[in-house]
N, C-alpha and C positions, 0 to 999 in steps of 0.2 A: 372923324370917326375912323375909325382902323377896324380895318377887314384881316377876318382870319384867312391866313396865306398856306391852307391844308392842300398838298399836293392830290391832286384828285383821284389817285389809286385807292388812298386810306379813305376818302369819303365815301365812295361805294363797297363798302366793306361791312359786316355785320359788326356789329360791337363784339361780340363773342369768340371772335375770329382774331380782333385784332389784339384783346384782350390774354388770349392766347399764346398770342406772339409773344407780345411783352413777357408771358411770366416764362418760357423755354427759355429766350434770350438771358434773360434773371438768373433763371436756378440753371440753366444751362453754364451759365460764364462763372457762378460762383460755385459750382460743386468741386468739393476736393478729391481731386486725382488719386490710385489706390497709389499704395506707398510700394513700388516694388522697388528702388534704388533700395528704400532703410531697410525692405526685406533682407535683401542680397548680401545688404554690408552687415548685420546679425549673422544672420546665415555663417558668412564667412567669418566672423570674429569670435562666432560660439565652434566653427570646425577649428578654427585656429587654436583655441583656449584649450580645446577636449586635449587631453596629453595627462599620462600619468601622475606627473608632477602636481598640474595646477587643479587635478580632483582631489590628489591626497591632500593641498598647502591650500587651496582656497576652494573648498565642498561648497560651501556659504553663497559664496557671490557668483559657481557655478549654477547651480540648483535656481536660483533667482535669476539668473540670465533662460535657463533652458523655460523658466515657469513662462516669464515674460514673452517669450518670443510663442509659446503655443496661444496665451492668451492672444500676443497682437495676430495669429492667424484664425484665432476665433474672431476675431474682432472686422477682419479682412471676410470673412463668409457673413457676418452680419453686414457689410459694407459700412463700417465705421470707420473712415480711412482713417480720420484725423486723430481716434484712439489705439489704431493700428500704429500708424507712424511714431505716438510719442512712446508704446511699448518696443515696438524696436528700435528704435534709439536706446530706449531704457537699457532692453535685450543686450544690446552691441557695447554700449559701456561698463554691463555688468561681468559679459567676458573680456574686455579689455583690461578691468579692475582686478579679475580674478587670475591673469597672465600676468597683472604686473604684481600680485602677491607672491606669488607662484615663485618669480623671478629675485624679488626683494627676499625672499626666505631661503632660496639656494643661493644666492650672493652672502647672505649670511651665516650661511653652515660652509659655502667656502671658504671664506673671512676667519670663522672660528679654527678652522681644519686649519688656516696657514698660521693662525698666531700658535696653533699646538707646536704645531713644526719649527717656527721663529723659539719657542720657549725651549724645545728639545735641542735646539741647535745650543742656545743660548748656556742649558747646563750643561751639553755639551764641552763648550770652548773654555767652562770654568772649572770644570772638571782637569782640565789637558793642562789649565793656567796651574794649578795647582801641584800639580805632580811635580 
């Protein structure tokens, strides 16, 4: 026959007591931490994005970063960390997307501006060939 081997702190304990423990221990070790890292790094990549440029060349994906990040701070006052976190993440890659528009559109109006100037040079030299 096997004898239960309950260390005799837990035997003199109410059930309701010990019951207790267990569910803090529980919901204590699996609650999600508030997201203030994916804050910060939102934060910082929507102050980064803000620039004349990437509201004129990318309005779209700025406006969806600033929507997202008040959402994930509503979401931080309801304490729904884990809907907070994935809206700033969302936040942080929407102004990272809208700095790399921003970026890909002035490298393309450079781009256009040097082949005008390659072209002017261009009738330039056939001009001078000619004479």
């Amino acid at each position: 026959m096997m004898i239960c081997k309950t260390p005799t702190q837990w035997r003199n304990q109410p059930l309701p007591i010990v019951i207790s423990i267990v569910f803090l221990l529980l919901f204590g070790c699996s609650s999600t931490p508030e997201p203030i890292a994916e804050m910060a790094a939102a934060k910082t990549s929507l102050t980064a994005a803000e620039g004349e440029e990437t509201t004129h060349y990318a309005p779209v994906a700025m406006d969806r970063a600033k929507q997202k990040l008040k959402r994930a701070e509503s979401a931080i006052a309801k304490e729904d960390y884990d809907e907070a976190r994935r809206l700033a993440e969302e936040a942080q890659a929407d102004a990272e997307l809208a700095q790399a528009i921003a970026a890909k559109t002035q490298t393309e109006k450079a781009v256009k501006e040097l082949e005008n100037s390659i072209q002017v040079l261009r009738e330039e030299i056939m001009r001078a060939r000619s004479r």
